[in-house]
N, C-alpha and C positions, 0 to 999 in steps of 0.2 A: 642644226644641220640644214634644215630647211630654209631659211634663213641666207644660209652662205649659199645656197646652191640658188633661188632666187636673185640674190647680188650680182651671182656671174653671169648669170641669165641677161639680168640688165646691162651688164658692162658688155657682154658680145654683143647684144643687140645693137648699145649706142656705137660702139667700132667696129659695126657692122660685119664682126665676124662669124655672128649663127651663123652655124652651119643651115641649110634651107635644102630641103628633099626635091631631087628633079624631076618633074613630071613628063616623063619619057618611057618609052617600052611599050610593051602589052598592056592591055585593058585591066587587066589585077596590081601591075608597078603602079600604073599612071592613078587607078583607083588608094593604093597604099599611100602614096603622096599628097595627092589630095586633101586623103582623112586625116594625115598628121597635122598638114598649112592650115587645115579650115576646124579642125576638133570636131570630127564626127568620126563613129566605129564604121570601118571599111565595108560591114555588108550594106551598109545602106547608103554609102557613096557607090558601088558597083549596081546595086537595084538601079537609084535614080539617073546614071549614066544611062542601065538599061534602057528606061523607058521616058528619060529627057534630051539625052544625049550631054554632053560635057559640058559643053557651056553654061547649058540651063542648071543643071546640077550645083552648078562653080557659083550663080545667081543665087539657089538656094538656102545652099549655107550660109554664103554670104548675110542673106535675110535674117537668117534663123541666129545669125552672130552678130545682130544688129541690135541696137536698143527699139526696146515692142513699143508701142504707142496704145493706146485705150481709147474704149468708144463706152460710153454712159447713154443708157435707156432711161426715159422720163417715162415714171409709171404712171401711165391714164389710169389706170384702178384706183388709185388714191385723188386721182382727179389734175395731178401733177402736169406740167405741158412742156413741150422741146424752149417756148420761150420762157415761161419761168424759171428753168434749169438755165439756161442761157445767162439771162437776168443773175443770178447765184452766182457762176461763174465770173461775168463781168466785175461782181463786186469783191469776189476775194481776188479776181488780177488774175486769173487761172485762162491761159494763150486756149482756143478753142476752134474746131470746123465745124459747119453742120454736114453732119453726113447729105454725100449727093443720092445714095440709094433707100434711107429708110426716115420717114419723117417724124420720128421720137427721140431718134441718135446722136450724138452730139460725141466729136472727137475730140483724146487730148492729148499729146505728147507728154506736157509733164503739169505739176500740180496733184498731182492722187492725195496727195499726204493731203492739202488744204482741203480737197472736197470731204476725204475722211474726218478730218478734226473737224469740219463745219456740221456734219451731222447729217450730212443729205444721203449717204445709205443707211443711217443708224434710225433717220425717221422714215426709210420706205418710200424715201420722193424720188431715187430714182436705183439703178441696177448697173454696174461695170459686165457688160457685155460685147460681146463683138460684134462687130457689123453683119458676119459670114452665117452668125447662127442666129440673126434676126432674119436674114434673107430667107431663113429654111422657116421659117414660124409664117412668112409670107406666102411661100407655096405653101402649106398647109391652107391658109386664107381661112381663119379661124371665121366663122360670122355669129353674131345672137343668134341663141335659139339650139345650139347645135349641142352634139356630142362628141366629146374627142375624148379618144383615151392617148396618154403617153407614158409607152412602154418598157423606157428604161429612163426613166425621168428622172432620178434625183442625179445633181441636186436643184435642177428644178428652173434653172433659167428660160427654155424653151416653153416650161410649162405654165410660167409667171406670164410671160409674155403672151401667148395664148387665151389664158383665163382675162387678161386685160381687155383683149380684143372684143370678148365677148358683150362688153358690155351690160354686166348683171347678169345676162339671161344663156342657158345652157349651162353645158357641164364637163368641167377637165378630169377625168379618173387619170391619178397619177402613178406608175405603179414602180415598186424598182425594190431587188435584191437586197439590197443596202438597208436596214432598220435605223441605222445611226442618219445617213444622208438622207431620208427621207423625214424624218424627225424635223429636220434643218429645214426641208421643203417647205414644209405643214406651218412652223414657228415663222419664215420668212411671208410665207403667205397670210398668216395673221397680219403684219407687220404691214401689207401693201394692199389689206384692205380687199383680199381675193377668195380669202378662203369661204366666200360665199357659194362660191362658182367651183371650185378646187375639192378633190376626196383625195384620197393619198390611200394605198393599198399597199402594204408588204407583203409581195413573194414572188414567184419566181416564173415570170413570162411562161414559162414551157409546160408549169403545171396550174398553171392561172383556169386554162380550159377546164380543166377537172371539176372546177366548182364556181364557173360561170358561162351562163346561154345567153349571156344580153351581146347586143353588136350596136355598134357604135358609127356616127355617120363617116364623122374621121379618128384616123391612125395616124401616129407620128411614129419609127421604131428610128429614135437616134442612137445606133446600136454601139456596143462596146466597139473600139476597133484598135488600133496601132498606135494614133494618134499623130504620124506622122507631119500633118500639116498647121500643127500647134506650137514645131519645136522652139519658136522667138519665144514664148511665155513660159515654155516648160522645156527647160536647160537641162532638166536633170533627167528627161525621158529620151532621148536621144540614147542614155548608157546602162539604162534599166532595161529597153527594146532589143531585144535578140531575134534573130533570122527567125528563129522555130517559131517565136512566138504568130507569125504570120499564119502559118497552116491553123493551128488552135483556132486564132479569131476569125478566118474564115466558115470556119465548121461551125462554129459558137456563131456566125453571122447569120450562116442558114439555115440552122436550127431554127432561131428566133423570129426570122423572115417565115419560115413555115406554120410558127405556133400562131403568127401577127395577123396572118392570112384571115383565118377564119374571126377573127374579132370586128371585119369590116361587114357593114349592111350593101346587098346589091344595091350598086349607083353607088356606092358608096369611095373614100379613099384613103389609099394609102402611102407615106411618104418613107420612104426608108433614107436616111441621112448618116453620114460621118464624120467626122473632124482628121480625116485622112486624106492624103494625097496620091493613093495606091489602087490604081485602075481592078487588081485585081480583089479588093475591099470595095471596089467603089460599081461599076459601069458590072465586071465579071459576077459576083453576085447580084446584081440584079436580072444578067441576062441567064443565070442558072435558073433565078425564080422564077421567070416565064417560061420557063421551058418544063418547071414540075407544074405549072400554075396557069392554065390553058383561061381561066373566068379572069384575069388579070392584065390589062394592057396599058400601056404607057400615055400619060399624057401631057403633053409637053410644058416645061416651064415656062415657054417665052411668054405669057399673059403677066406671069407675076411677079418677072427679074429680067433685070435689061440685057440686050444681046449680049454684052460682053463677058456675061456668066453662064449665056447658052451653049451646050455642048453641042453637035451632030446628031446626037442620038435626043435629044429632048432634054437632056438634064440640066443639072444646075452645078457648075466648081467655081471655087473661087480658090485661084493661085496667089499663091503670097508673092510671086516676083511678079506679075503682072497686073493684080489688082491691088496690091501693098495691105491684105486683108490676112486673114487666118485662113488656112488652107482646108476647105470643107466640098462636101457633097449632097445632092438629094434626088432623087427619085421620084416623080409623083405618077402615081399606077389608082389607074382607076378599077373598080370589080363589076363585071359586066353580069353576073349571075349569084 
């Protein structure tokens, strides 16, 4: 059955007799049409309208319906370098960019399957990461010597990346809900030659305080969120994501922002980041948190991402129709007391 109804599919389409939904009417019609041409559930083409307007919205999907492209981190921890990954690439034939914003990162369109069969994540020389959440490990500005905790960390990419920077010296407390994801964490960081530098902690941010007084110079909280600016690599979260779900993870956001708070030492800082594209995940919980959080003040990205990821308010996003990136956010909030 599925089968024949497939075939006619094709056969209307080649004599161009699909039917095609008109996008005309009201803001709810014009949102219904949309979501049918472009395969997304209508509350989140009527959101995006909301706060892009329609064109940008139409860019979106579009994106999000596009083939993703992949960015590879050469891990310094194992001693790995952006040109010896390079060199590897060149020789299995695998089409390549150097990233213009991070210098470990190395783009690829296609090829994944050779770098996998070659063995270069299976030995730990480098990490399939995006460019959007090395930028947030950049504000952070890990240096030797330091303390960082990251508080919803498995499974652990920000927190590899971090512990690299270190250069041997200091300390990543890694903590995260998850017992299975964080297992992965611990095993991968053997693997990349980190778990020097690296501790890994099960349980559960909010009650993490109850049985710990230490504070930490930096915080990372890349908090649960929507995920909405991830949807080109994850096709199937677009139809698991429901309207409601939005109110939960913003509650679930400030929660976690509040428990985050006290884990930082005065002078110290805090980065609150998301893999979302939803001001009211993104820019609106941050400005709630200053407003419970008088010892907390913003301080601006522009030293450690280039303007074109500066927001107005100080932050940091990267749009996927404007930066052709994964759609993220961050925060850097310094503790003045």
């Amino acid at each position: 059955m599925v089968n024949g109804i497939l075939r006619k599919l094709i056969k209307l389409k080649e004599t161009n007799s699909l039917p095609s939904p008109q996008v005309e009417g009201d803001d709810r019609a014009q949102a219904r049409a949309l979501a049918i041409l472009h395969s997304h559930p209508v509350w989140m083409v009527r959101r995006w309208m909301k706060y892009l307007g329609r064109e940008e919205a139409i860019k979106l999907m579009m994106w999000n319906n596009s083939d993703p492209s992949f960015s590879l981190r050469a891990n310094r921890g194992k001693g790995f370098t952006r040109s010896e990954l390079v060199s590897r690439l060149e020789t299995l034939k695998v089409p390549y960019e150097l990233s213009p914003h991070l210098d470990d990162f190395v783009r690829i369109q296609t090829g994944m399957q050779s770098v996998i069969q070659d063995g270069l994540l299976k030995e730990g020389l480098c990490s399939v990461q995006d460019e959007s959440a090395g930028l947030v490990v950049s504000i952070v500005d890990p240096q030797p010597g330091e303390t960082i905790i990251d508080c919803c960390a498995a499974p652990g990419g920000k927190t590899l990346f971090m512990a690299a920077c270190l250069s041997g010296q200091g300390m990543v407390t890694a903590i995260d809900i998850n017992k299975g994801r964080l297992r992965i964490l611990k095993e991968t960081a053997e693997l990349q030659q980190l778990d020097d530098v690296i501790t890994t902690v099960h349980t559960d941010l909010r009650t993490f305080l109850e049985d710990n007084c230490v504070t930490y110079d930096k915080l990372l909280l890349d908090a649960p969120c929507s995920g909405l600016g991830v949807l080109s690599k994850r096709a199937d979260l677009r139809w698991n994501r429901k309207s409601e779900d939005m109110e939960e993870l913003k509650s679930l956001q400030d929660e976690l922002l509040d428990s985050a708070s006290t884990l930082v030492k005065a002078g110290g800082v805090l980065v609150y980041s998301t893999c979302s594209i939803d001001p009211e995940e993104n820019e609106e919980r941050v400005a709630a948190f200053l407003l419970r959080h008088e010892e907390y003040s913003v301080d601006s990205v522009e030293r450690y991402v280039s303007a074109e990821f500066l927001t107005e308010e100080g932050y940091y996003f990267s749009s996927p129709v404007k930066n052709s990136l994964d759609g993220a956010f961050a925060a850097r909030l310094v503790r003045r007391t």
